[in-house]
VOGU-3710 file (C-alpha; in Angstrom, 3 decimals, decimal comma):
1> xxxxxxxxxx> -157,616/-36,458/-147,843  -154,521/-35,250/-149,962  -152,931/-37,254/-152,438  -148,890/-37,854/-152,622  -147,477/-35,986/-155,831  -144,442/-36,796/-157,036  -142,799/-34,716/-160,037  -140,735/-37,155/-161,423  -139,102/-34,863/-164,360  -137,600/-33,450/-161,027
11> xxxxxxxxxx> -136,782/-36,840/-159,739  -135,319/-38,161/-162,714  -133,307/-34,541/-162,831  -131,914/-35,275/-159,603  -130,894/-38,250/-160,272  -128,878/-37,448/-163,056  -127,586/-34,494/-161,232  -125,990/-37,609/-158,701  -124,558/-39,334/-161,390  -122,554/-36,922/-163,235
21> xxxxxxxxxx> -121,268/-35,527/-159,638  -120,725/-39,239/-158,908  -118,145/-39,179/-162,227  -116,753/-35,982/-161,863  -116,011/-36,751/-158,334  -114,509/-40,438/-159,052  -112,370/-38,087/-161,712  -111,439/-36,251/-159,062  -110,347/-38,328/-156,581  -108,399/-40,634/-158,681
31> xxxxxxxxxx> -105,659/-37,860/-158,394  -106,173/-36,050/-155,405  -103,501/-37,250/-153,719  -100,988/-37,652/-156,680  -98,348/-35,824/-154,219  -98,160/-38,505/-152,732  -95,597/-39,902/-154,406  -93,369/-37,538/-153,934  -92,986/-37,837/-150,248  -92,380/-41,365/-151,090
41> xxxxxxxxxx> -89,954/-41,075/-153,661  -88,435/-38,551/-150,381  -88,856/-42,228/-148,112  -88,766/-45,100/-150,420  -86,173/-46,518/-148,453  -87,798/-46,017/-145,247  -90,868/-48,237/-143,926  -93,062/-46,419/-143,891  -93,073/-44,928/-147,858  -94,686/-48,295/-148,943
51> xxxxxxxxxx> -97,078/-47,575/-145,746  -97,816/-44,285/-147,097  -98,523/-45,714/-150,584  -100,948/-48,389/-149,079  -102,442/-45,786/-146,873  -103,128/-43,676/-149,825  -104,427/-46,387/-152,081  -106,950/-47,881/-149,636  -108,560/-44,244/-149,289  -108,957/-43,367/-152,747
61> xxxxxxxxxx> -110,446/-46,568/-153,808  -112,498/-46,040/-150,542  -113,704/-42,862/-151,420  -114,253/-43,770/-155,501  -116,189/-46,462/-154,197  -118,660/-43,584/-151,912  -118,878/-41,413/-155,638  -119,910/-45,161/-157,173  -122,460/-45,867/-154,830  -123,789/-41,910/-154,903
71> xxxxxxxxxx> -123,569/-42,695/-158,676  -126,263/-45,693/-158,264  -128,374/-44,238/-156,011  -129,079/-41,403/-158,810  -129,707/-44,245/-161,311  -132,196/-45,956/-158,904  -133,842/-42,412/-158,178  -134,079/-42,778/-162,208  -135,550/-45,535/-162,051  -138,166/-44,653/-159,215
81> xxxxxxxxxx> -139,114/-41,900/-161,396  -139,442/-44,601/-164,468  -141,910/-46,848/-162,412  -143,810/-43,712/-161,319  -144,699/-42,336/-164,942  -145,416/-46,126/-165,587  -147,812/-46,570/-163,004  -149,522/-43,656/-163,903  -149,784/-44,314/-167,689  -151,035/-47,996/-166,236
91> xxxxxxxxxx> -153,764/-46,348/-164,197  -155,131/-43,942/-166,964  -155,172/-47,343/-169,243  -157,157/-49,159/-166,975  -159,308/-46,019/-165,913  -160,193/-45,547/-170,215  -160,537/-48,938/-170,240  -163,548/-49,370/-167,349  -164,834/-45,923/-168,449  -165,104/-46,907/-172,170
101> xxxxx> -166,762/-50,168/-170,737  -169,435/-48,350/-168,834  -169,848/-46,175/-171,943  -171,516/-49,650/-173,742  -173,876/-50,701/-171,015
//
């Protein structure tokens, strides 16, 4: 019977890995489509420039909020990794614990 091993210095890694992507790319997409308003400055008069503008608006805060959420999921890997090493240390405890027990009987 194998046991599950789980490296959580590599867990934690990744998960800070997610989170500074999940900045950069919330960086990132707060501009990406700064040209934007140029074509509307080109139709401000027209319908469809404040259409563009909404348009444009509803997809970058749509895809900030996909970098947010990528951003949590690294903290939560973080904190899997956390609750790991903390059942572990819990485990040796109680394993010293019984052993040092035995060890006055």
């Amino acid at each position: 019977m194998s046991d599950v091993q789980v490296d959580t210095a590599k867990v934690r890694g990744t998960g800070e890995d997610m989170k500074a992507l999940s900045s950069d790319t919330q960086r990132r997409m707060r501009h990406a489509l700064d040209s934007t308003d140029d074509v509307y400055r080109d139709h401000m008069f027209w319908e469809c420039g404040n259409h563009l503008l909404v348009c444009r608006d509803t997809w970058v805060d749509h895809m900030v909020g996909l970098a947010k959420k990528m951003g949590d999921l690294g903290e939560r890997l973080q904190d899997s990794a956390d609750s790991y090493d903390a059942a572990d240390q819990e485990a040796v405890s109680r394993l010293r614990a019984a052993m040092t027990d035995l060890g006055r009987h």
